[in-house]
N, C-alpha and C positions, 0 to 999 in steps of 0.2 A: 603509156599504152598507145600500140597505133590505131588508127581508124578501124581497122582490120580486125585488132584484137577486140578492139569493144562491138563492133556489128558481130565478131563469133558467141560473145557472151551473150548479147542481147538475144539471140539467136537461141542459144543455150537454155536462155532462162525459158523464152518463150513455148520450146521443144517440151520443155520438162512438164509445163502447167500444161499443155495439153495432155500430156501422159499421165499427169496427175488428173485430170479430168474425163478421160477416157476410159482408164485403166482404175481409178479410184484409188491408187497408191499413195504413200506418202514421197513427199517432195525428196526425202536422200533417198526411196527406190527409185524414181525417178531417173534423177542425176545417177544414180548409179545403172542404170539400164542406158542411158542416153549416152554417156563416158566409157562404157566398154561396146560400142556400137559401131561399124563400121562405117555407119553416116556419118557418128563423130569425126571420127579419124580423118573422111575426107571431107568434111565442113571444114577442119582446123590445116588443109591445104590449099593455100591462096589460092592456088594454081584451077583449080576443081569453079572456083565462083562462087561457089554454093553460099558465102557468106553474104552475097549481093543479091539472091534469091528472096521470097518469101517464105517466111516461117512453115505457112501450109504445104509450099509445095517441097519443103527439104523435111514436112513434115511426113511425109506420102513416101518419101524414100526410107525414114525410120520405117515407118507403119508396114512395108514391103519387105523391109531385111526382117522384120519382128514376126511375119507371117511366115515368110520361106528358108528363114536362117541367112539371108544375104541378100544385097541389093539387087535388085532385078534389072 
């Protein structure tokens, strides 16, 4: 696994517990809200950065697409 791969995981997991805390969901809603999300898509594109980001603030990009249907 590259460095990359595991900051997008760490990233992943972190994303989820907050949706799970926010949202009250359970953890596979979660991951499954977080995996068909267009944050994901570009979290898991080196190119984007986002993986070098903070959790919060890649967190604010979910929380924005989840309000308006897409990233703002």
């Amino acid at each position: 696994m590259s460095n990359i791969e595991y900051m997008n995981e760490c990233m992943a997991r972190d994303l989820a517990v907050m949706l799970v805390e926010d949202y009250q969901i359970s953890i596979p809603e979660a991951l499954n809200v977080l995996y068909n999300s267009e944050t994901y898509e570009k979290l898991q594109d080196a190119r984007t950065g986002l993986y070098f980001q903070s959790p919060v603030y890649v967190y604010d990009f979910l929380l924005q697409e989840l309000k308006n249907g897409k990233i703002a």
